[in-house]
ROKOL-708274 format. One record per residue: residue number from 1; x negated, y negated, z negated of N, C-alpha, C in turn. Coordinates in Angstrom, 3 decimals. Last residue first. Example, Ala and Ser with C-alpha at 12.3 -4.5 7.8 and 13.67 -1.06 7.14 Angstrom:
REM ROKOL-708274
<doro i="2" n_east="-12.850" n_north="2.250" n_up="-7.080" ca_east="-13.670" ca_north="1.060" ca_up="-7.140" c_east="-12.900" c_north="-0.030" c_up="-7.870"/>
<doro i="1" n_east="-13.190" n_north="5.690" n_up="-7.800" ca_east="-12.300" ca_north="4.500" ca_up="-7.800" c_east="-13.200" c_north="3.300" c_up="-7.800"/>
END
This chain:
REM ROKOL-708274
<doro i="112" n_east="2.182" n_north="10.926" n_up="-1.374" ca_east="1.385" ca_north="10.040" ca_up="-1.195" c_east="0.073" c_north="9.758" c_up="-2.220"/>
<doro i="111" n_east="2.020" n_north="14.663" n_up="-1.361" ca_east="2.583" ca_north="13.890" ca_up="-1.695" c_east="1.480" c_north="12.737" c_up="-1.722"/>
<doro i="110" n_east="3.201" n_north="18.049" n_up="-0.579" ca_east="2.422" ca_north="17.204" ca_up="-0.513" c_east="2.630" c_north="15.776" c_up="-1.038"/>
<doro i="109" n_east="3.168" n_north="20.458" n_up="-3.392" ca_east="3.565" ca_north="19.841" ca_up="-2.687" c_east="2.781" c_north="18.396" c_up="-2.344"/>
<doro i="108" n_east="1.970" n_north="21.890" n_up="-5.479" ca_east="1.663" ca_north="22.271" ca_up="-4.086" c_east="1.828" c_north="21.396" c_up="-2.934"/>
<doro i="107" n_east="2.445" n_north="21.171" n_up="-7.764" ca_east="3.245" ca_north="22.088" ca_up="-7.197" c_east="2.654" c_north="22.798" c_up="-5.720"/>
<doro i="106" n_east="0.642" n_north="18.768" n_up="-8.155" ca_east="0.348" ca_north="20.326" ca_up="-9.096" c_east="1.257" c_north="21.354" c_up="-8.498"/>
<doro i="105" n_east="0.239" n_north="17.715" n_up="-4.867" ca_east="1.007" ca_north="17.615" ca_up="-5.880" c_east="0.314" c_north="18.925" c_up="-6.624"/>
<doro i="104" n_east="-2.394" n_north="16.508" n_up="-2.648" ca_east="-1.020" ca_north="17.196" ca_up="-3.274" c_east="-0.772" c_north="17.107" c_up="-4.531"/>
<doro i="103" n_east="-3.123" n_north="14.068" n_up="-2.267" ca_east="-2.753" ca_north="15.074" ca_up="-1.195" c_east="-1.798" c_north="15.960" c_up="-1.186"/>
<doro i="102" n_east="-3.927" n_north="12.320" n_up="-4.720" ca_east="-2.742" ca_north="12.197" ca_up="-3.804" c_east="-2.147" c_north="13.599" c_up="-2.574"/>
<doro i="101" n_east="-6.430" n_north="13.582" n_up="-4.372" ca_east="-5.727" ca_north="14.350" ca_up="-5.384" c_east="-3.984" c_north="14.096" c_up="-5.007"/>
<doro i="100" n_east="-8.075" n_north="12.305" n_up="-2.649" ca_east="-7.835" ca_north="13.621" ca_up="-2.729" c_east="-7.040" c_north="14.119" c_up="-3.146"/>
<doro i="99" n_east="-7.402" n_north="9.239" n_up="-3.676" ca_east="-6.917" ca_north="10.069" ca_up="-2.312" c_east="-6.744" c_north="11.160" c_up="-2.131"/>
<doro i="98" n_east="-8.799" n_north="9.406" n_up="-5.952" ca_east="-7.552" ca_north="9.051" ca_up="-5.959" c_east="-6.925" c_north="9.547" c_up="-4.925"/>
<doro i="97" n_east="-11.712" n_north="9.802" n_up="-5.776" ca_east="-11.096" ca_north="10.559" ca_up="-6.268" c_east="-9.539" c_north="10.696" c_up="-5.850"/>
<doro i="96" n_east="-12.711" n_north="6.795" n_up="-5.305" ca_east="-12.765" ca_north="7.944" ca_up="-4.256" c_east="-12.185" c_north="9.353" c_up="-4.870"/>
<doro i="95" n_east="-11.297" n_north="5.245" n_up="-7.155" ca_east="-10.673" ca_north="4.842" ca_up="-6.074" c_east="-11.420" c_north="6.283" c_up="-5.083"/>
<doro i="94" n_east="-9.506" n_north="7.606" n_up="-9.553" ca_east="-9.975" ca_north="6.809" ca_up="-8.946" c_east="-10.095" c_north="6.340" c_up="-7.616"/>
<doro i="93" n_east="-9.253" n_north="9.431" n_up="-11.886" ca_east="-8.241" ca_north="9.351" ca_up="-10.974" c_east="-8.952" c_north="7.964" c_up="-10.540"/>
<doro i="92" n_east="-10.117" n_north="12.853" n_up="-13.173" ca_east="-10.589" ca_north="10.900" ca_up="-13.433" c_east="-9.574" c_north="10.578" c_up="-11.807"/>
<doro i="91" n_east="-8.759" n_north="14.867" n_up="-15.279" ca_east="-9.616" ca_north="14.904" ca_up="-13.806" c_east="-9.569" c_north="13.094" c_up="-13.592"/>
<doro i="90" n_east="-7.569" n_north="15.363" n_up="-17.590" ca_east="-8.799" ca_north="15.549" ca_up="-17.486" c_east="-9.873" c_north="15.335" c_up="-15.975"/>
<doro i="89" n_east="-5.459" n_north="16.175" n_up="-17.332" ca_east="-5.721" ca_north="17.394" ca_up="-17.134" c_east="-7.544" c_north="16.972" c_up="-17.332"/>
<doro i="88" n_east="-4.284" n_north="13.609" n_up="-17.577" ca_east="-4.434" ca_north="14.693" ca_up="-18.886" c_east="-4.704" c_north="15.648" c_up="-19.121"/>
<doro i="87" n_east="-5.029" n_north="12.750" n_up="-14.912" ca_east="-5.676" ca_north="12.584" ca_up="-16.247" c_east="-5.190" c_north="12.826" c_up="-17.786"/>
<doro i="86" n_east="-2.940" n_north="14.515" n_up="-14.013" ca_east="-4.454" ca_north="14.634" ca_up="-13.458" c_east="-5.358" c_north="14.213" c_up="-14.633"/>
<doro i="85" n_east="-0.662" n_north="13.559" n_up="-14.554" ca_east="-1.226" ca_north="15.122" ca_up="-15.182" c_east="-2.545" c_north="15.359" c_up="-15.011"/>
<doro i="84" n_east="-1.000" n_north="11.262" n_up="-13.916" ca_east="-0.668" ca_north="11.314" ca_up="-15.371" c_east="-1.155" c_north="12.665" c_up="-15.482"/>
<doro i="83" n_east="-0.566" n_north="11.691" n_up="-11.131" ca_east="-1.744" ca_north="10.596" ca_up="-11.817" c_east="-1.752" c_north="11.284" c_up="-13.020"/>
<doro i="82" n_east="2.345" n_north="12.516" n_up="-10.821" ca_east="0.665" ca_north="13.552" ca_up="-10.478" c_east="-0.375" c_north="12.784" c_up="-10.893"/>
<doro i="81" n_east="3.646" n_north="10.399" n_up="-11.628" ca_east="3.717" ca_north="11.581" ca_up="-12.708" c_east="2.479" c_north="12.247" c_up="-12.412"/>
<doro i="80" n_east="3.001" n_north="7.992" n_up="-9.623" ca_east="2.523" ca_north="8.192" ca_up="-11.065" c_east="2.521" c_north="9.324" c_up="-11.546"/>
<doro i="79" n_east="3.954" n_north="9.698" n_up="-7.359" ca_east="2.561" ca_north="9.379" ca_up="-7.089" c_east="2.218" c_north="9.282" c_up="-8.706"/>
<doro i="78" n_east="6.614" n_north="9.698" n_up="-8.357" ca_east="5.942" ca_north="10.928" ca_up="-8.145" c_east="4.711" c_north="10.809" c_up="-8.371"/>
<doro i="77" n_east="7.223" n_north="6.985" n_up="-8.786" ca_east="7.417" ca_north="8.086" ca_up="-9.494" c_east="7.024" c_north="9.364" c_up="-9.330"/>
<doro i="76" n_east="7.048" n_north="6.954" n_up="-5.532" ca_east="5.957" ca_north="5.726" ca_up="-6.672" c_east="6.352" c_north="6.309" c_up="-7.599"/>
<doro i="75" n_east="9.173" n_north="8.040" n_up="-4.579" ca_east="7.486" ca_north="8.421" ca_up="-3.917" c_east="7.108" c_north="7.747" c_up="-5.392"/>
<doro i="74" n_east="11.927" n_north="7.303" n_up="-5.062" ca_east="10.753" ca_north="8.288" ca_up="-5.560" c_east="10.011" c_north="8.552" c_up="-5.302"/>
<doro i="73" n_east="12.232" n_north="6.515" n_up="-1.258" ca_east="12.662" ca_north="6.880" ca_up="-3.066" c_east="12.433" c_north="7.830" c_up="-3.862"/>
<doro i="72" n_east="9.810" n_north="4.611" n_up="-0.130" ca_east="10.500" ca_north="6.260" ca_up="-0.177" c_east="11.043" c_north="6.268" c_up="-1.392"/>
<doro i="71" n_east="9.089" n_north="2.350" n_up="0.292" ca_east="9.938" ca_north="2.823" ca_up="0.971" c_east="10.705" c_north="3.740" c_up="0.918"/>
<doro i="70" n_east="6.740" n_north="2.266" n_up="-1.517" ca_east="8.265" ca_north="1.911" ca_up="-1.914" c_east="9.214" c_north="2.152" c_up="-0.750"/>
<doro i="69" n_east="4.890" n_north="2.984" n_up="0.014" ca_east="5.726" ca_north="3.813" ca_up="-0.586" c_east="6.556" c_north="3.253" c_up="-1.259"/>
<doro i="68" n_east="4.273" n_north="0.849" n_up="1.597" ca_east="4.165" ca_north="1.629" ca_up="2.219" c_east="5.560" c_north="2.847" c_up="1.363"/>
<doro i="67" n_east="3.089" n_north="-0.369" n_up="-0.162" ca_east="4.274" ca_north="-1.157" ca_up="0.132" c_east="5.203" c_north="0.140" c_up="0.820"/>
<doro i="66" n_east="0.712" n_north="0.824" n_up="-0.944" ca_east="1.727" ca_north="0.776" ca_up="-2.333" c_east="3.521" c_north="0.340" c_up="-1.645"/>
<doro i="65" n_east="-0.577" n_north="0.409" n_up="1.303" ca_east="-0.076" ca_north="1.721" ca_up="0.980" c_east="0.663" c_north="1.945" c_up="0.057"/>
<doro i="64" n_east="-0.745" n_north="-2.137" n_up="1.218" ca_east="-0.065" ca_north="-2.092" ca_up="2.000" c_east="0.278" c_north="-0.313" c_up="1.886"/>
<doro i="63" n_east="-2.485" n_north="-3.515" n_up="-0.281" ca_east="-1.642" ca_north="-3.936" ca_up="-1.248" c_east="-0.321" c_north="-2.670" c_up="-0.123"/>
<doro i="62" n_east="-4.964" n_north="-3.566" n_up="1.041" ca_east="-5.082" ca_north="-3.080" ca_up="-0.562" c_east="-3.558" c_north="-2.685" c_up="-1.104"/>
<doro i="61" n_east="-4.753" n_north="-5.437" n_up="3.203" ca_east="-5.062" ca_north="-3.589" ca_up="3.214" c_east="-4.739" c_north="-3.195" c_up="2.042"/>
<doro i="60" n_east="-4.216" n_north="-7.903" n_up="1.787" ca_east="-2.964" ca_north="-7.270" ca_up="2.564" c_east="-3.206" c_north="-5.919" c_up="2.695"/>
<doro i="59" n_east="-6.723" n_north="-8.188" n_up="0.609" ca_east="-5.491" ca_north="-8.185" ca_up="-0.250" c_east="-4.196" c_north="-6.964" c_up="0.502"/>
<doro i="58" n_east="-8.416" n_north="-8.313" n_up="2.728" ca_east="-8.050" ca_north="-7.177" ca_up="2.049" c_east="-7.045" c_north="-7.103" c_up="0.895"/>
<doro i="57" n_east="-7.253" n_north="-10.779" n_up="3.735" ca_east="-7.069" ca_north="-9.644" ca_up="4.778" c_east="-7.149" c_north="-8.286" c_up="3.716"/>
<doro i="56" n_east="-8.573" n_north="-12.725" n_up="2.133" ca_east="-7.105" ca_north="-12.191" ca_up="1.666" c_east="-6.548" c_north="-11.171" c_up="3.126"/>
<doro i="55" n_east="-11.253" n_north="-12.053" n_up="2.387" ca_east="-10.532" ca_north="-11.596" ca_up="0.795" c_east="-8.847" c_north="-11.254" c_up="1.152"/>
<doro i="54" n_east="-11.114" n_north="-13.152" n_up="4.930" ca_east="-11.546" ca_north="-11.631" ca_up="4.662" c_east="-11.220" c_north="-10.997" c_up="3.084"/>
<doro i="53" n_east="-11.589" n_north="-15.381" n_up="5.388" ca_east="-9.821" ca_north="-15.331" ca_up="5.396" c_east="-10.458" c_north="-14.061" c_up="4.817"/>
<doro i="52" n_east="-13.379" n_north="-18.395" n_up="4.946" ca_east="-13.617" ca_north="-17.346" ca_up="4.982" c_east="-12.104" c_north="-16.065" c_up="4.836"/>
<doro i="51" n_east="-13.874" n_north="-21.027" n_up="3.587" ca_east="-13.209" ca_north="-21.040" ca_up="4.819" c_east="-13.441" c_north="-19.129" c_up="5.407"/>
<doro i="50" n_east="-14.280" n_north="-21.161" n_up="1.072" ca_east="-15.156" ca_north="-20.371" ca_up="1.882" c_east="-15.288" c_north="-20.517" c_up="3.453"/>
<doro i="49" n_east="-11.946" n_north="-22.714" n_up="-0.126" ca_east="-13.622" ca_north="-23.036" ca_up="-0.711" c_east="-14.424" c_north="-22.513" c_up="0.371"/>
<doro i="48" n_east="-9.743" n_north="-21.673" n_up="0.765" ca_east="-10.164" ca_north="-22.823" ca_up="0.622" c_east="-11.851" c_north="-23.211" c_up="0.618"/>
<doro i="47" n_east="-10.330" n_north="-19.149" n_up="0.195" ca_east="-10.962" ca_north="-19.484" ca_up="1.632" c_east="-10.635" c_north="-21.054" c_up="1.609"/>
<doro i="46" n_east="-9.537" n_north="-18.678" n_up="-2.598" ca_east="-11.517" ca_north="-18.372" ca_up="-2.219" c_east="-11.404" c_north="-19.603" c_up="-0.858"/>
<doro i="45" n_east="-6.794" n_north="-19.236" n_up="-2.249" ca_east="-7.719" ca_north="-19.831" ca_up="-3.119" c_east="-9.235" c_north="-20.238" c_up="-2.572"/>
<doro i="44" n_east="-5.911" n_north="-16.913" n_up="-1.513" ca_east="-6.433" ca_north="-17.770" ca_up="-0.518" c_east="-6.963" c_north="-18.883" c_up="-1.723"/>
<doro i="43" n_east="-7.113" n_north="-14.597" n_up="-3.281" ca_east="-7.675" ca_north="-15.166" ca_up="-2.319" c_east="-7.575" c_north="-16.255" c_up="-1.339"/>
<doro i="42" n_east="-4.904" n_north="-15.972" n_up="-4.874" ca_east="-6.519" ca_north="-15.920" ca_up="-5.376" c_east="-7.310" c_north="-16.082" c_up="-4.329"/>
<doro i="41" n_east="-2.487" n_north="-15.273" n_up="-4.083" ca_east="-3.165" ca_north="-16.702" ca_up="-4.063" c_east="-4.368" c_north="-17.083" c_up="-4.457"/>
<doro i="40" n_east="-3.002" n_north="-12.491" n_up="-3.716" ca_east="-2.733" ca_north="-13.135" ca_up="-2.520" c_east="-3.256" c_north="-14.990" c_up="-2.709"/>
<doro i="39" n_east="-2.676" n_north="-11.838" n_up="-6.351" ca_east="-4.219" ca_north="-11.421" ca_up="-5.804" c_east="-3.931" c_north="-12.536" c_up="-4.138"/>
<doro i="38" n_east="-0.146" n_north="-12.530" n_up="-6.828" ca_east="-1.362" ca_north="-13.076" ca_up="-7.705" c_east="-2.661" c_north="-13.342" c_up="-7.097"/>
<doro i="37" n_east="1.106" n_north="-10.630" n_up="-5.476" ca_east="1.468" ca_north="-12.721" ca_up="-5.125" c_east="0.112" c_north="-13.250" c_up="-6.032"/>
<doro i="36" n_east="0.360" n_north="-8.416" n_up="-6.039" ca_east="0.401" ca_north="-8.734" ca_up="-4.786" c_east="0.434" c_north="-10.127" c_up="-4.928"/>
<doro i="35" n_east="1.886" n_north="-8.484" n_up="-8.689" ca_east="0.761" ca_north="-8.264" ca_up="-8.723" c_east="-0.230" c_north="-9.133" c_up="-7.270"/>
<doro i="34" n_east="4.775" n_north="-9.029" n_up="-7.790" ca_east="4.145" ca_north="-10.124" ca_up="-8.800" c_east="2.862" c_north="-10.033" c_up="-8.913"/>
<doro i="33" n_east="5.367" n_north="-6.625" n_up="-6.718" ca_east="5.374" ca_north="-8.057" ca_up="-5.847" c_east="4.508" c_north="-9.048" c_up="-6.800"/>
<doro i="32" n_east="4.922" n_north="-4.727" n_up="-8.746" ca_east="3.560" ca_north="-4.985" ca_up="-7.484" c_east="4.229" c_north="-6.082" c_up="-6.733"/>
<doro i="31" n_east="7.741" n_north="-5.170" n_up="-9.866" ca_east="6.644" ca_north="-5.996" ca_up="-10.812" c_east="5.169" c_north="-5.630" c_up="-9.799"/>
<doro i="30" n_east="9.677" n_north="-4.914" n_up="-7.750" ca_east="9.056" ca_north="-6.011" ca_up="-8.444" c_east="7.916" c_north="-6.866" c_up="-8.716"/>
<doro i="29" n_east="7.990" n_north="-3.162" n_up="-4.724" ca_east="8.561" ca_north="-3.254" ca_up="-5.809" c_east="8.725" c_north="-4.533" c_up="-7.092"/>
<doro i="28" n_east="7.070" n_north="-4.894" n_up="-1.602" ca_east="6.693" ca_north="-4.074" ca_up="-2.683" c_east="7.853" c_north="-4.233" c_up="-3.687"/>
<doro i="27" n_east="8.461" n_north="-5.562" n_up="0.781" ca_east="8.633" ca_north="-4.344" ca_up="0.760" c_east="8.222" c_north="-3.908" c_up="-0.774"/>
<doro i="26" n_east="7.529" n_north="-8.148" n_up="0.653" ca_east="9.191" ca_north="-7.860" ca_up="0.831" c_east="9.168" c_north="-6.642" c_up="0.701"/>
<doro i="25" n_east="5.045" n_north="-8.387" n_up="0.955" ca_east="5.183" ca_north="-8.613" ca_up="-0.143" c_east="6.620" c_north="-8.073" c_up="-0.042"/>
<doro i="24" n_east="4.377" n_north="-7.094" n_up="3.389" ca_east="3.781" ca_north="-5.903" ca_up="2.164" c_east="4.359" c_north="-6.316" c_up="1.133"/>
<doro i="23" n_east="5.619" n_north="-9.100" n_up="4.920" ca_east="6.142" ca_north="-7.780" ca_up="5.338" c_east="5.650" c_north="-6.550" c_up="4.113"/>
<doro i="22" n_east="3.443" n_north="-11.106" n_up="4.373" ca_east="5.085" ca_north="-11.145" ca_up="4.381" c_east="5.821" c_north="-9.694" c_up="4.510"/>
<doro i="21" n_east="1.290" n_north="-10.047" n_up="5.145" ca_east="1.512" ca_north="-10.607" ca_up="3.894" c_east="2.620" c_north="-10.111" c_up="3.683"/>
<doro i="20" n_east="1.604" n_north="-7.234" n_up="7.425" ca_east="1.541" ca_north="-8.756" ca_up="7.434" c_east="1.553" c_north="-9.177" c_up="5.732"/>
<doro i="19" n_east="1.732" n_north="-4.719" n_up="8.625" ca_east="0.197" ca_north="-4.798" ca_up="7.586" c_east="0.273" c_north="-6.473" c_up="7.601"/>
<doro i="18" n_east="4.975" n_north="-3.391" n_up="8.105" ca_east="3.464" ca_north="-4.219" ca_up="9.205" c_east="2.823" c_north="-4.476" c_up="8.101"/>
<doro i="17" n_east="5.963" n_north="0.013" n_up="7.420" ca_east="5.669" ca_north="-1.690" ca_up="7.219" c_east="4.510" c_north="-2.005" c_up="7.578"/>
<doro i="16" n_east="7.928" n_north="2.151" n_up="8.837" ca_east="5.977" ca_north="1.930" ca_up="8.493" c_east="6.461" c_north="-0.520" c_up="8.323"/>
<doro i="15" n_east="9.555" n_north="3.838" n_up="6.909" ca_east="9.510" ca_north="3.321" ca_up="7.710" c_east="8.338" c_north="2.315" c_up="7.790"/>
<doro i="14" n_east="8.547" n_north="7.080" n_up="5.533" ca_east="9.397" ca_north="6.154" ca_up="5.489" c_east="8.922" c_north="5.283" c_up="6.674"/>
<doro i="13" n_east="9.347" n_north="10.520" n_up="6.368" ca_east="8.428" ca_north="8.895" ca_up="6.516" c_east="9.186" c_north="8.066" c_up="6.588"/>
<doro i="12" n_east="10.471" n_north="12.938" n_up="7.370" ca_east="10.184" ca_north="12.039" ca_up="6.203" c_east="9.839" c_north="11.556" c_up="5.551"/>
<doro i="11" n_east="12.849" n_north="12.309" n_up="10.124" ca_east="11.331" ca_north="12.723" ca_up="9.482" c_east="11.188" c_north="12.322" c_up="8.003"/>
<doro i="10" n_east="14.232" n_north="13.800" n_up="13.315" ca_east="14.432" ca_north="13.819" ca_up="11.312" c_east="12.902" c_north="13.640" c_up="10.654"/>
<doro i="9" n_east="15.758" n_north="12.799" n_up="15.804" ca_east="15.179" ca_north="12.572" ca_up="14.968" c_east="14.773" c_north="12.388" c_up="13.341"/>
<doro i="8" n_east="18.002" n_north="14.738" n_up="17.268" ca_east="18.185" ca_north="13.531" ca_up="16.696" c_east="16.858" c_north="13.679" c_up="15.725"/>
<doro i="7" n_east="18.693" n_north="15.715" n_up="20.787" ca_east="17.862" ca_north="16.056" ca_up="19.224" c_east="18.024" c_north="14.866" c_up="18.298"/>
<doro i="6" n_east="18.667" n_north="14.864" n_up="23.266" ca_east="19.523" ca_north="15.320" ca_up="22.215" c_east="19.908" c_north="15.240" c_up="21.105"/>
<doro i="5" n_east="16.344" n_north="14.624" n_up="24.025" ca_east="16.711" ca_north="13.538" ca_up="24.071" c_east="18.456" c_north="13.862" c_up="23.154"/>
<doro i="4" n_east="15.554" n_north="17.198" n_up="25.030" ca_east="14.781" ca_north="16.465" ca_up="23.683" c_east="15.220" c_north="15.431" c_up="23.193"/>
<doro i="3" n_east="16.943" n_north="17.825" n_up="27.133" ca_east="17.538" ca_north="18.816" ca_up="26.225" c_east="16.557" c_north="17.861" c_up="25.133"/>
<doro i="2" n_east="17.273" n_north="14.296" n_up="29.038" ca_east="16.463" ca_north="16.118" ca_up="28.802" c_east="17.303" c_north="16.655" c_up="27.651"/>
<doro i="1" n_east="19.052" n_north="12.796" n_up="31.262" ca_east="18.681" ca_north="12.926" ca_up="29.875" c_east="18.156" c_north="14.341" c_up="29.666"/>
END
């Protein structure tokens, strides 16, 4: 056994949820489970009609960074409060905007 094998592993990340339906819907919060189950039967809905699965593949991308942070307690309270100052600060919070600003926090700090 090495001197690394010691060490006990500290990180703080939450624990990565599979990019499966099943695995984004069990992980999201309530009321984004109810969002998630909506958009999920919509699309499969489409591929009835389309035979086409690619709506509800992006359901699962779409839905899997939100799942992502319910993992962390208080991440999804954070992520909102820095939303909220952003657009009361006046800065538009969107889908190519949204990432940047996620980066950090008004403190400095980093955050989803």
């Amino acid at each position: 056994m090495s001197h690394s094998d010691d060490i006990p592993v500290v990180t703080p990340y939450a624990p990565r949820v599979e990019k499966t339906p099943a695995a984004v819907r069990e992980a999201l919060d309530p009321d984004w489970r109810a969002e998630f189950e909506a958009g999920w039967r919509a699309a499969l809905d489409q591929a009835k009609e389309t035979f086409d699965l690619d709506p509800a593949h992006e359901v699962v991308i779409r839905w899997w960074p939100r799942a992502q942070l319910c993992q962390v307690p208080g991440a999804r309270e954070e992520k909102e409060r820095v939303e909220r100052e952003f657009l009361a600060a006046g800065h538009p919070v969107g889908a190519g905007v949204r990432r940047h600003h996620e980066i950090r926090a008004a403190d400095g700090r980093i955050t989803l």
